[in-house]
C-alpha positions as a printed NumPy array, in Angstrom:
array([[-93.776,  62.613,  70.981],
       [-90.259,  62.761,  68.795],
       [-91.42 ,  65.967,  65.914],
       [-91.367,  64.917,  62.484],
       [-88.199,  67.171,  60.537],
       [-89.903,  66.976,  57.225],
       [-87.113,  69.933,  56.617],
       [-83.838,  67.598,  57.464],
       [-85.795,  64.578,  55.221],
       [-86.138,  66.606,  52.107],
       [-82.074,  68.057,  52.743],
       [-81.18 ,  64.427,  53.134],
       [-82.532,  63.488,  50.257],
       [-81.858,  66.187,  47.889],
       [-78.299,  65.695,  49.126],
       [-78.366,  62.128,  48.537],
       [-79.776,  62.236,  45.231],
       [-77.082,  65.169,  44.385],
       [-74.44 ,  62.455,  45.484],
       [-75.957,  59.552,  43.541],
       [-75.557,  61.868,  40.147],
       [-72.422,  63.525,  40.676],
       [-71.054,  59.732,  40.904],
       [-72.608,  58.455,  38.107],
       [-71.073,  61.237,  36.369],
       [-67.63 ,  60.65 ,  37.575],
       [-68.317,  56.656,  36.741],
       [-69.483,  57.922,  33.136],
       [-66.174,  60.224,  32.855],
       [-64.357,  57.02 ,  34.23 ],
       [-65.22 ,  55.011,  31.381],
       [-65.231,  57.064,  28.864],
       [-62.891,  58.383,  25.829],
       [-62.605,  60.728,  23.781],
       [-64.193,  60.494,  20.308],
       [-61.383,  61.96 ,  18.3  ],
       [-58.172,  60.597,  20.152],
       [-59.882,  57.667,  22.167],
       [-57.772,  58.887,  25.293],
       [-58.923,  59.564,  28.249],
       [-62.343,  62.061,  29.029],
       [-61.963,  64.795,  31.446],
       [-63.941,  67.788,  30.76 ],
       [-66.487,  65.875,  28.827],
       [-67.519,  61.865,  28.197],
       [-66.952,  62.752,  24.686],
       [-63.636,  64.836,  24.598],
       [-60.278,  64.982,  26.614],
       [-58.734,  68.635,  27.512],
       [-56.473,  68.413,  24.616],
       [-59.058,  67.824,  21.838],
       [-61.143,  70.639,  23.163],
       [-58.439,  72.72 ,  22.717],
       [-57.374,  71.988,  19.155],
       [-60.704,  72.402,  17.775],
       [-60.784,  74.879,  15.005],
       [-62.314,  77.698,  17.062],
       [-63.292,  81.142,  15.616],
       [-60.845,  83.32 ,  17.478],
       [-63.803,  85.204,  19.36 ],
       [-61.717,  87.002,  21.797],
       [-60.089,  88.92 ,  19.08 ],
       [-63.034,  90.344,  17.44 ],
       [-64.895,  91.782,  21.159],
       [-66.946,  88.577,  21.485],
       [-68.648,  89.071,  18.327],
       [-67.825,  87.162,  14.589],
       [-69.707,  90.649,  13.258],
       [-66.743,  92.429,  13.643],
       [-64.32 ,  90.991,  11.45 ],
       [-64.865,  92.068,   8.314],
       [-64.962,  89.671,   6.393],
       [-67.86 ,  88.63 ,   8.331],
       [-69.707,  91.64 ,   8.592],
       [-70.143,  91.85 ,   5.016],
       [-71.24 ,  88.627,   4.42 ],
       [-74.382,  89.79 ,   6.642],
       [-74.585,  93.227,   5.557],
       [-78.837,  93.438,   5.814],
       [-79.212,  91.461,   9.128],
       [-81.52 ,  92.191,  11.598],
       [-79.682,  90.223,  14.204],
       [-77.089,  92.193,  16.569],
       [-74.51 ,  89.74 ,  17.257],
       [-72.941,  86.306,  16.271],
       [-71.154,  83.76 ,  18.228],
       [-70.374,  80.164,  16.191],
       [-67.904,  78.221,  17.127],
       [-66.035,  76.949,  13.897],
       [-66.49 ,  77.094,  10.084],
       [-68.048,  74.192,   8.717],
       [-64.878,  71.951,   8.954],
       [-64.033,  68.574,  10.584],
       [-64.344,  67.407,  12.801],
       [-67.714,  69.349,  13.61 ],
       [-69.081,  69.127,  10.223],
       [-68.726,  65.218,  10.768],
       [-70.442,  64.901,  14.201],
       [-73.031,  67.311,  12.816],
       [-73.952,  65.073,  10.202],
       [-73.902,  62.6  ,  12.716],
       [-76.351,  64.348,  14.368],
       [-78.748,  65.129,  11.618],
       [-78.742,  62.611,   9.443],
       [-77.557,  59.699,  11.398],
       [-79.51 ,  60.093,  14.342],
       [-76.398,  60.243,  16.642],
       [-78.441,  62.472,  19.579],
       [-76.038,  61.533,  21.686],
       [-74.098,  64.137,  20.368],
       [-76.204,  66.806,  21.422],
       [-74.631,  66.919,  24.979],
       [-71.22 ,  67.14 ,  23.354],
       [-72.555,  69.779,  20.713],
       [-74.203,  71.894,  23.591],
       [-71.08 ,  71.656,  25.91 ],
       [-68.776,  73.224,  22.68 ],
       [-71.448,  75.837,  22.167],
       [-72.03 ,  76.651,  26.016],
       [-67.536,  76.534,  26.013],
       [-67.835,  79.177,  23.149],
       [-70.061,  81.444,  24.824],
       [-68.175,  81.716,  27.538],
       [-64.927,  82.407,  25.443],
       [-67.248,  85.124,  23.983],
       [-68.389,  86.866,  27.461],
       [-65.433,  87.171,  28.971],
       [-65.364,  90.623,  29.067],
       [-68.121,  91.179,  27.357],
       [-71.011,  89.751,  29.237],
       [-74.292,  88.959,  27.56 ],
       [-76.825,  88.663,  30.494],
       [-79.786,  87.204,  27.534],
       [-83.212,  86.745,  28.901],
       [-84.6  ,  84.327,  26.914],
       [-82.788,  81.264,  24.936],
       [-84.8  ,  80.354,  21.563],
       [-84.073,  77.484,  18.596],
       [-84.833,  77.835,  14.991],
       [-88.153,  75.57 ,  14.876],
       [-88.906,  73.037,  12.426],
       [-92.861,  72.553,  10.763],
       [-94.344,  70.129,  12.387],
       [-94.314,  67.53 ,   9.504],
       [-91.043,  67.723,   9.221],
       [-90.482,  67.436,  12.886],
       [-92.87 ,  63.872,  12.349],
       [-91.627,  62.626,   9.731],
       [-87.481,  63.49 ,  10.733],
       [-88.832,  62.484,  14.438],
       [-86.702,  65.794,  16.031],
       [-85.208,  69.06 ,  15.823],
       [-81.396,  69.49 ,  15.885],
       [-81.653,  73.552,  16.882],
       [-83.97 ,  72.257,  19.911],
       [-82.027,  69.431,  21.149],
       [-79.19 ,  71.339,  21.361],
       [-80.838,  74.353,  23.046],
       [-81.569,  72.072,  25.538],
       [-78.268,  70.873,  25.886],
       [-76.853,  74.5  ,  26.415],
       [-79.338,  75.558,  28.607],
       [-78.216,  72.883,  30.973],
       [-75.002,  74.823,  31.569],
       [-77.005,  78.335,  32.   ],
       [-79.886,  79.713,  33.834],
       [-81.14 ,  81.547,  31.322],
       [-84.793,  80.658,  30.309],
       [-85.029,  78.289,  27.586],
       [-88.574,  78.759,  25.666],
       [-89.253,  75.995,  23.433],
       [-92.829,  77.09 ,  22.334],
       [-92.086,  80.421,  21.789],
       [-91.74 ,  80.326,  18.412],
       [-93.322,  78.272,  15.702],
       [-92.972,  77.519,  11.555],
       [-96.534,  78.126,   9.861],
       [-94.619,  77.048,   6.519],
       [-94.02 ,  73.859,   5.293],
       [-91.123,  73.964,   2.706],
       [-88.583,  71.65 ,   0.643],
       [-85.162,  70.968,   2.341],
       [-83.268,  74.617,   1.125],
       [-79.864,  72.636,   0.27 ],
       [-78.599,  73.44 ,  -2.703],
       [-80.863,  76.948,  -3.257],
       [-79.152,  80.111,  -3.73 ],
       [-79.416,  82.986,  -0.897],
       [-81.822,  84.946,  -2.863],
       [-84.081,  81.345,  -3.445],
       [-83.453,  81.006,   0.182],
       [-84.71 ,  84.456,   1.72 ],
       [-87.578,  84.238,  -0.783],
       [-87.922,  80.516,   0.932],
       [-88.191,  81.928,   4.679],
       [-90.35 ,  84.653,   3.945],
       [-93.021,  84.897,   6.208],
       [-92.29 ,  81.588,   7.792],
       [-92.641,  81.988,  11.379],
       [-94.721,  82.971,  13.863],
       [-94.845,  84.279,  17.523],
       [-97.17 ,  82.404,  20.446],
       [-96.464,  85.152,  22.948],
       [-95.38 ,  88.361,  21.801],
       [-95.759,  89.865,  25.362],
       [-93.279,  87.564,  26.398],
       [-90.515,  88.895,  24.396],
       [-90.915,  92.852,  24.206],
       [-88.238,  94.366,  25.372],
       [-86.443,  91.138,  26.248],
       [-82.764,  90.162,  24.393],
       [-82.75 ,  86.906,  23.221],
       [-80.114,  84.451,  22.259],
       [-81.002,  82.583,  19.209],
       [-79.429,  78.778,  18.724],
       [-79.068,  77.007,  15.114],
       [-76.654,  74.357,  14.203],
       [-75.53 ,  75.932,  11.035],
       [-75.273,  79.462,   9.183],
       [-74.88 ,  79.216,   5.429],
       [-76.798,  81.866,   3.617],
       [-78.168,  83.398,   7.267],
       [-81.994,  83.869,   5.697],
       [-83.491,  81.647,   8.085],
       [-81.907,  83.507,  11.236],
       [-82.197,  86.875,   9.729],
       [-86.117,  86.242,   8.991],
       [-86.409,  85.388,  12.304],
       [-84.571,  88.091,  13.746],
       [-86.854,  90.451,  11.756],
       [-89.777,  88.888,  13.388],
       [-88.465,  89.586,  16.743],
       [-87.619,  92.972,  16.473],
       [-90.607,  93.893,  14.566],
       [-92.503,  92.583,  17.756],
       [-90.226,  95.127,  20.294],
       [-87.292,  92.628,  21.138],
       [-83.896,  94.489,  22.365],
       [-81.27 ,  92.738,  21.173],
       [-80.789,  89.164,  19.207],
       [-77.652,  87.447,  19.375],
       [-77.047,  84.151,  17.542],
       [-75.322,  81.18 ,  18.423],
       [-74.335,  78.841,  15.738],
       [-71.897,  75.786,  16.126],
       [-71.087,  76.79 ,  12.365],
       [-70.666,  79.414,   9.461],
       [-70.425,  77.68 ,   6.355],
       [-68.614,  80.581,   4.686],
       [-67.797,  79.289,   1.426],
       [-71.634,  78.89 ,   0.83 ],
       [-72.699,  82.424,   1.948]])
């Protein structure tokens, strides 16, 4: 009697499955163009090489991999409790159009292209500095806001990035016991006042000792990261770096 390779049928089919995706990509890439030039895609179904390029990145490799040591950063966020920031442009077009996109339009399929900038960042930051994070974390929204909005930008694109890293994306982790107004508008000092106390931990033994990598969308005032930043290193976390795909600067 012929023995059953249960072994070879699962390799066969992982490596057929494997196949089917990688050619739906290609087919996806194929048709594409890019949203700012309409050329051609090639590093993403969204944007072409060139594009990519001429965004206007915060010149990361200049300051060690870390926006906190240019000045003119570092005293912006003089009383943080977070150790690092990565963000990938000021709050300029074209990504403060496809973030608007994103929030208020309900564009989601930008998140892919929104995670693939961040992800291209943070690999412009670690390249000599490597940040080997243990846990990836978003900025949560309350509930009713989550219901009545129907998402959360900071966790769709955490999911996005995560695709491109192994590092352990916890979606749970952290909660908002507050419900508050929309902060646009409020002043850093209504804002910190606004944040206080707003969050929570589900698992503090998850996190002690642990560094964490902390993803928003956008940075104007930095109270909501900085509150949460507090949290975590008031419950034993090493490090927190953030990960922004903007500083609005003007508004800090």
């Amino acid at each position: 009697m012929e023995r059953f390779d249960l072994r070879g049928l699962l390799y066969r089919k992982n490596r057929l499955l494997n196949n089917i995706t990688s050619s739906v990509y290609q087919l996806r890439m194929q048709l594409s163009q890019c949203i700012i030039c309409h050329g051609s895609s090639d590093v993403h179904p969204q944007i072409c090489t060139y594009c990519l390029a001429n965004l206007p990145f915060f010149s990361i490799e200049k300051v060690g991999g870390d926006l906190l040591n240019w000045p003119a950063m570092n005293n912006l966020f003089k009383k943080r409790h977070f150790d690092r920031l990565i963000s990938v442009t000021p709050y300029a077009w074209p990504m403060s159009h496809w973030i608007n996109q994103f929030k208020y339009q309900r564009r989601h399929d930008y998140a892919s292209l929104l995670g693939f900038v961040l992800q291209y960042q943070w690999h412009r930051a670690n390249e000599e500095l490597y940040d080997c994070s243990d846990i990836v974390i978003s900025v949560p929204t309350h509930q009713r806001k989550w219901q009545l909005r129907g998402f959360n930008q900071a966790h769709l694109l955490a999911e996005a990035f995560s695709k491109y890293h192994q590092i352990s994306y916890q979606d749970n982790l952290l909660r908002r016991v507050k419900y508050e107004q929309a902060q646009v508008g409020q002043s850093g000092t209504q804002r910190r006042k606004s944040v206080a106390g707003n969050f929570a931990l589900s698992d503090r033994d998850q996190i002690a000792g642990k560094k964490v990598l902390l993803i928003d969308d956008v940075i104007t005032t930095g109270a909501t990261i900085n509150e949460i930043s507090r949290l975590l290193k008031s419950n034993y976390v090493k490090n927190v770096t953030v990960l922004t795909l903007c500083v609005s600067i003007d508004k800090c």
